[in-house]
N, C-alpha and C positions, 0 to 999 in steps of 0.2 A: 296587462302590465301597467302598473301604476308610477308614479315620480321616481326615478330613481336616487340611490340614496348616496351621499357624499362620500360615503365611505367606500363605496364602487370606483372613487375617483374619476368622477367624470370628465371626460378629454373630447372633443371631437375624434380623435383616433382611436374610442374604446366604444361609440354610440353602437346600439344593437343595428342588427341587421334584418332582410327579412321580415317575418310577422312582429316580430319582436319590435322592430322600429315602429310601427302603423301604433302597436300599444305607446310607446313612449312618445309618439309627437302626440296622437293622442289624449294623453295623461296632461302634457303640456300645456297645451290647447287649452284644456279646462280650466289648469289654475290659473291663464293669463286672461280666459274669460270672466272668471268669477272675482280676478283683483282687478276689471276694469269695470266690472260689476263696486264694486266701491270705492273707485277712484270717482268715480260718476257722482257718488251721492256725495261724496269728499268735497270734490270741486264745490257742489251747490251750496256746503254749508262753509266753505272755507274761510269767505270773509266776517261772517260773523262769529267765528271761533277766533280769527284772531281779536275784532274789536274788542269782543265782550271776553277775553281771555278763559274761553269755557273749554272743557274737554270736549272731545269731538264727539260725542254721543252719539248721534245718526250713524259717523262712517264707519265709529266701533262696535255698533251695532250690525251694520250691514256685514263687518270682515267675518263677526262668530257666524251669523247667518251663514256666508258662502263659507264657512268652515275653513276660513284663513290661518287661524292662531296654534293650531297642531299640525299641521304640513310637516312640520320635521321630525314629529316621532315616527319612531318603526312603526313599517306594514303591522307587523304583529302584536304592536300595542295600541293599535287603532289610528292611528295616523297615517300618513301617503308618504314618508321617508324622501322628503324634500333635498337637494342637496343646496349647497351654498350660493349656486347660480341661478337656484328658481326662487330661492326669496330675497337675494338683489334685485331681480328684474321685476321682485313683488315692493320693493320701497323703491325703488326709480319709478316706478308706475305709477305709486302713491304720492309720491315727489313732487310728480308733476301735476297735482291735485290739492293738495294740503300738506304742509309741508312739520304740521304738527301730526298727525295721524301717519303720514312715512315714518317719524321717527319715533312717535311711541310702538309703532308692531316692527322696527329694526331693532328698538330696546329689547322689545318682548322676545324676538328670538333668538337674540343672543343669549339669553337666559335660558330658554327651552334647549340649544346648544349645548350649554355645559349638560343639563342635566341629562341629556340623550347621551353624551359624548362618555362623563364620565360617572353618570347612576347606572348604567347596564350592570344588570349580576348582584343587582340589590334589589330587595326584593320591597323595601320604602318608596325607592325612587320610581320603580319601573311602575308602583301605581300609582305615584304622580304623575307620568308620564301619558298613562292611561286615562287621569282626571284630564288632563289638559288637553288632551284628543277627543274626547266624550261631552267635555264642559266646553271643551272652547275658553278654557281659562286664562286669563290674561294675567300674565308674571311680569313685575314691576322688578326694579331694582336699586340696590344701596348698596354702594361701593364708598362713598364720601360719607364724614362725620365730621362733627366740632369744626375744625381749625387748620383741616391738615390740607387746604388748599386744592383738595383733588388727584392728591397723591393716592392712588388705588393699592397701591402697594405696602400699605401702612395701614394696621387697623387701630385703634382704641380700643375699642369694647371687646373683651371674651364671651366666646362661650364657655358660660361655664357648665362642667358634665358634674352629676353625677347622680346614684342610681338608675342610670340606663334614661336621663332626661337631661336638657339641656335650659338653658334659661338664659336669653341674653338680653341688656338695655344697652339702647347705642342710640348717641344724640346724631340723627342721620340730617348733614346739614342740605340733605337735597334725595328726594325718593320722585323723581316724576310720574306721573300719575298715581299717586300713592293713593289717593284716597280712593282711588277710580278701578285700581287690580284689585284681582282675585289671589295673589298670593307672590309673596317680595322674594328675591334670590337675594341671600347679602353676604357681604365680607363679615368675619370675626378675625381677633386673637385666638387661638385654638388655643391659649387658658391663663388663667391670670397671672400667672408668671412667665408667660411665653414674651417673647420679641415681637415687636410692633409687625415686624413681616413675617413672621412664623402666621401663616393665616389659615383660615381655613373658608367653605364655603359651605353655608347655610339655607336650606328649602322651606319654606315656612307659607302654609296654608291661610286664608283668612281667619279661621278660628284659634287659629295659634297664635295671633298676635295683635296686641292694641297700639293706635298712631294717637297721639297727641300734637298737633300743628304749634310751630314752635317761628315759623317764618312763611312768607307769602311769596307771589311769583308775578310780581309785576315790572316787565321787564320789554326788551326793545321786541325782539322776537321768539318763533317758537314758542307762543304764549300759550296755547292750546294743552303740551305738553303736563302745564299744571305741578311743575316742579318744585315742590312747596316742600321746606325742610320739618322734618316730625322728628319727638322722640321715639323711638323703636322697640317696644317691651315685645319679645317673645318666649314661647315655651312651648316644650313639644320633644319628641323622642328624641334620642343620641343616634336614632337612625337617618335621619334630617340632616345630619351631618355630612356631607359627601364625603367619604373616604380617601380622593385621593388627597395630597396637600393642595392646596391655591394655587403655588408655583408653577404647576401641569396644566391644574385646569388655565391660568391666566396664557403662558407660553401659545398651550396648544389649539386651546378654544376661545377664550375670554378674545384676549384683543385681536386674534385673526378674524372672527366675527366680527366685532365692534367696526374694527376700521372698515370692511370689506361694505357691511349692510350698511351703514353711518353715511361711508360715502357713498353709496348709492344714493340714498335718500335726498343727500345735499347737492348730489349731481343729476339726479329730478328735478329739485328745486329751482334749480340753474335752468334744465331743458325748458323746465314752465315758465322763464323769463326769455327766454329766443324764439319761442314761440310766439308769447302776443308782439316781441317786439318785430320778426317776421310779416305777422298779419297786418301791424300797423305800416310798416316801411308799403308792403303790397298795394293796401288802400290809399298811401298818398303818392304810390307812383300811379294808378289808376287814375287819380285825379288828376293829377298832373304831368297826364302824357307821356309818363314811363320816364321824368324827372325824379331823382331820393331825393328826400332832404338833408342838411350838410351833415349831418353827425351816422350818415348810412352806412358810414366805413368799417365804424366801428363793430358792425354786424358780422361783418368777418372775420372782426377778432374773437366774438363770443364765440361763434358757429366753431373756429379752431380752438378755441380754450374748453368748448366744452366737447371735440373728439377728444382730444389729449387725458380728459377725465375719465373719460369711457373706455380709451385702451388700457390706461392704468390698472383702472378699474379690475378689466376684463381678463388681462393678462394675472396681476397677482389673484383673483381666483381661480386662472386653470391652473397656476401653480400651489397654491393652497391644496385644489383636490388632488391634484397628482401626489403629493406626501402627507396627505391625511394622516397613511397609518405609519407612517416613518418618522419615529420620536426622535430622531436623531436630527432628521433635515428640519423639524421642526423647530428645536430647540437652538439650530446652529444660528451663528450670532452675524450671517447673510442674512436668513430668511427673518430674522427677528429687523435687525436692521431694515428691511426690505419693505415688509407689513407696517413700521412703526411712519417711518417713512411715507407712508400712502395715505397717511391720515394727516401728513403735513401738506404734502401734496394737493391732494384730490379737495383738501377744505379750502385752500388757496386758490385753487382753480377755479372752486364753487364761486367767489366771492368775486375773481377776476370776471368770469363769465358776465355773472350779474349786472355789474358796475360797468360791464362793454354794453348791455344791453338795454341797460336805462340812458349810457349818452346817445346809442344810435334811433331811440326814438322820445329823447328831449325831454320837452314838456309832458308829453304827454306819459310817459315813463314815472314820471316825475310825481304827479298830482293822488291823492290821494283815491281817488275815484276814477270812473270810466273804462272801459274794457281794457284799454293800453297798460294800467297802472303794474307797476313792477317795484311799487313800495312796497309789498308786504314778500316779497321776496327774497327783497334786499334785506329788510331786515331778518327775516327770518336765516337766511343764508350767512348772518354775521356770526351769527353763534357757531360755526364750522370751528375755526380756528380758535376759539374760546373754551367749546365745550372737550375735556381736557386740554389747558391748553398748548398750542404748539410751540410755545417755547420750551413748555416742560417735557414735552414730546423729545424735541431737540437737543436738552440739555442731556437727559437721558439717553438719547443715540449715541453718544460723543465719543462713550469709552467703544463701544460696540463696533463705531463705523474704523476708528483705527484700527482695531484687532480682525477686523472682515479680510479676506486678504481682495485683491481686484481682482476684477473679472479674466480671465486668460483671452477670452473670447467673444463674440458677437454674441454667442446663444450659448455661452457656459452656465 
């Protein structure tokens, strides 16, 4: 028995029993083998993907190697039907390794998501789905264009259909790792006289489409990422078109993914700064007779800001699997509230963690070099609460969290 898949709704009170269970810790096992398998080579190359702001080549290489990048299509379409909790604990892992590579394969399967989620029963998508279990192909993404601040909810550019093809150009003011996939997931207009959020969602192969670099990515952190704005020309069948509206896929797949895998990645991030700051606090108590130095208090504030990220974490994905296929509890404007929330959360956290973790080992925290260094963490972890950001997160809750009714109870 192989990974089992999200849509089983995975719960501790649903895990098999029996032979059944030896299959699935088993299954387990492997993929937490094969993604420390390129956390490893991650870690080796991490500083110099952030200096020289390069894609991570080696550790993107190592993940198609261990066959990371299809884990979430169906058994039956060639993939291990991964559910939401084995590819968090696949970018926590990466996290705590390079913190550009955690979050180009959280990008990537957010993407691989929708199209698992909502390409079944199409017979375009399910062999995409099949490329990218076979290929190991890496889906990139363009949600933002022009001007519209990162508002994903708005498109610009149509697709425009007709004779059973579609054809779209969109000035995408930000594709991360655009030049470096095998094929972009993007918002459109679903037609040129539609409404900026009448949208629809787009699959579009390498061959389908040409990038023109239009902006550069030289920036504080997550420089690896390669987030460089292109124009967007694509073409290719009206089958490309995912069926259902955007509205669904974003509710039900888009940002419960985003937030869920996103913060993982940023609360790896965080674990990889209380770790060397751990190692370091050890070493100068060793030296000094099991005396910390003054700023060691603050260790206990990271170590608590970063459980608090991790139940967050962990709690909204058992609730995530648990109403997978309940479009109702999905859409309800709790669970929306609740998800949107966790991405304001958990990025804050990232960043509290960090910043407890650079003052409890000082200098040496501090400097740009030496085993201690917790500057490329910090900066890399800055981008949490930027990358959509949290205020617009926020402002967008507003209506939502009034109309929530409260909780009745401890565990309602």
């Amino acid at each position: 028995m192989t990974i089992i898949n999200v849509r089983e709704a995975e719960t501790r009170s649903h895990m098999p029993v029996g032979p059944a269970a030896a299959g699935f810790a088993d299954a387990k096992a492997d993929l937490v083998r094969r993604t420390a398998t390129v956390a490893a080579i991650a870690a080796t190359h991490a500083d110099a993907v952030d200096r020289e702001a390069s894609y991570p080549a080696a550790a993107m290489a190592a993940a198609r190697e261990q066959r990371l990048l299809g884990v979430l299509v169906p058994h039956e379409l060639g993939g291990e039907g991964a559910s939401i909790h084995d590819v968090m604990e696949m970018c926590y892992t990466l996290g705590r390794a390079c913190a550009s590579t955690a979050m180009i394969v959280a990008m990537h399967h957010v993407k691989v998501a929708c199209i698992v989620r909502h390409g079944r029963g199409h017979a375009w998508m399910e062999g995409m789905m099949r490329r990218i279990a076979r290929d190991q192909m890496l889906m990139g993404s363009s949600t933002t264009e022009g001007n519209n601040g990162g508002n994903v909810r708005s498109s610009a550019a149509p697709a425009e259909v007709a004779d059973g093809r579609f054809h779209l150009v969109r000035d995408a003011s930000v594709i991360s790792y655009g030049a470096e996939c095998d094929g972009i997931v993007t918002t459109a207009r679903r037609a040129a006289d539609a409404a900026g959020s009448d949208q629809v969602l787009v699959v579009i192969a390498k061959e389908d489409y040409a990038l023109t670099p239009t902006q550069g990515w030289d920036v504080m952190g997550m420089r690896g990422t390669r987030s460089i704005g292109f124009k967007l020309e694509a073409s290719g069948s009206a089958e490309q078109i995912v069926a259902e509206p955007y509205d669904r896929v974003h509710t039900q797949t888009m940002v419960p993914f985003a937030h869920l895998t996103w913060g993982s990645a940023w609360t790896g991030v965080a674990a990889g700064a209380v770790e060397r700051t751990q190692k370091f606090l050890r070493k100068v108590a060793r030296g000094n007779g099991g005396q910390m130095p003054p700023g060691a208090r603050h260790f206990g504030l990271a170590k608590a800001s970063l459980a608090r990220a991790r139940a967050l974490l962990a709690a909204n994905a058992d609730r995530y699997a648990g109403i997978y296929e309940d479009e109702r509890a999905l859409a309800s404007l709790e669970f929306q509230s609740a998800i949107a929330g966790l991405k304001v959360d958990v990025s804050d956290l990232a960043v509290e963690t960090v910043m407890a973790a650079l003052r409890a080992n000082g200098l040496s925290g501090y400097r740009n070099d030496g085993e201690f260094s917790v500057s490329r963490h910090l900066r890399d972890v800055l981008s949490a609460p930027i990358m959509i950001h949290n205020d617009r997160v926020a402002a967008n809750m507003a209506t939502a969290n009034l109309m929530a009714e409260v909780a009745p109870s401890l565990r309602a």
